[in-house]
DRENGU-331938 format. One record per residue: z, y, x of N, C-alpha, C in turn. Coordinates in steps of 0.05 Angstrom, whole numbers, plus 5000, padded with zeros to 4 digits. Layout:
BEGIN
ZYXZYXZYX
...
This chain:
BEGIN
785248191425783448131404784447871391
783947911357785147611347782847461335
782047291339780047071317780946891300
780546891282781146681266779146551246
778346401226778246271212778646391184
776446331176775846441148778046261133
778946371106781346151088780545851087
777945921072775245821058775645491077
774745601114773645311129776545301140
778845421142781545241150782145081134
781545181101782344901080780444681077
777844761084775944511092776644311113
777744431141777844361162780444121162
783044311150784644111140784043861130
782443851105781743681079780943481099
778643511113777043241130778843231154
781343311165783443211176784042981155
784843071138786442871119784742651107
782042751107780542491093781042301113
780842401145779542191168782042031178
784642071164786441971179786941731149
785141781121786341521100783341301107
781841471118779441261123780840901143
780840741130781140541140778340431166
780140311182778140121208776839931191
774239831198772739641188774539401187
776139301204778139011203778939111182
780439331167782339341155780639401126
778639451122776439441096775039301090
774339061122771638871111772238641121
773438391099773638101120771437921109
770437781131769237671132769337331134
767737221121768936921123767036781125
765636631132762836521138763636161139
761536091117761435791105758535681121
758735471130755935291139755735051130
753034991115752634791105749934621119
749634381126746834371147745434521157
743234681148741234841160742135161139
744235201122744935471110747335621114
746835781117750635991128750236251107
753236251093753036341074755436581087
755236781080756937011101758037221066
760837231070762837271043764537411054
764137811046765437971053766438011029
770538071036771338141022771838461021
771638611006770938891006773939080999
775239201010777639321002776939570988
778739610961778039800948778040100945
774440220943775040410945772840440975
771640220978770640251007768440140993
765540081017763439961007761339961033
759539671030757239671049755039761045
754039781063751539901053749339731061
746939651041745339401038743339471059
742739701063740539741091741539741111
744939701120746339691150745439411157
744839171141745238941140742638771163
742338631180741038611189742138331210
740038141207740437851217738537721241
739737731264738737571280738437341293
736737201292738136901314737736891337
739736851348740936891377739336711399
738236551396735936341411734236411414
731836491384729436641386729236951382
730737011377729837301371729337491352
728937291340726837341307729537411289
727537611262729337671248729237441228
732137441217733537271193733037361168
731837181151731037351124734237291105
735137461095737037421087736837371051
738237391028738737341002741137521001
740137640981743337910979743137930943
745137910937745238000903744938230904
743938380879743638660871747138820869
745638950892747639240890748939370869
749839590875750139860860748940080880
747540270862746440460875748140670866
748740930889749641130886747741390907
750141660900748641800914751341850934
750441790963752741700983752242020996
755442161008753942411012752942401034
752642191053752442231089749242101084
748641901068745741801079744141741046
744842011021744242080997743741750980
741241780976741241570949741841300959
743341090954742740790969744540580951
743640310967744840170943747539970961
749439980952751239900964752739640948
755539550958756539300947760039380950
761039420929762939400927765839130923
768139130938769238900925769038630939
767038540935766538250954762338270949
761438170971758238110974757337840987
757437680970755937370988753037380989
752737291018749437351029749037111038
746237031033745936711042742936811063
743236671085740636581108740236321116
């Protein structure tokens, strides 16, 4: 008996082979550089192109109490992302101040 694979999902199957091997590691798409000034820390990702964060991954804690960090984020760009649909993201570079 032989099984195979429809044309259709071997050329799918391929394609996200090939997407998943140009997908870059986060070191290699997102650097990060973090400035402190008395009581403010200003956190300055540089964004490689073609890649992008996403403004609801973002989330700040302080490590003593517990509590969440209210952060300051410039306005996005919103798209329609296909894995988690409508959202607003940052391309390029994103400085966030807490």
């Amino acid at each position: 008996m032989t099984i195979s694979a429809k044309e259709g999902l071997k050329t799918e199957r391929e394609r996200l082979l090939l997407s998943l091997e140009s997908i870059p590691s986060a070191e290699e798409a997102f650097s990060l550089k973090v400035e402190v000034e008395e009581k403010k820390i200003r956190l300055i990702w540089d964004i490689k192109e073609n890649c992008y964060l996403y403004l609801d991954k973002f989330s700040f804690i302080d490590q003593f109490t517990g509590e969440n960090k209210i952060a300051l984020f410039p306005k996005g760009k919103v798209l329609e992302d296909e894995f988690f649909g409508n959202v607003e993201v940052f391309f390029n570079r994103v400085e966030i101040s807490l």
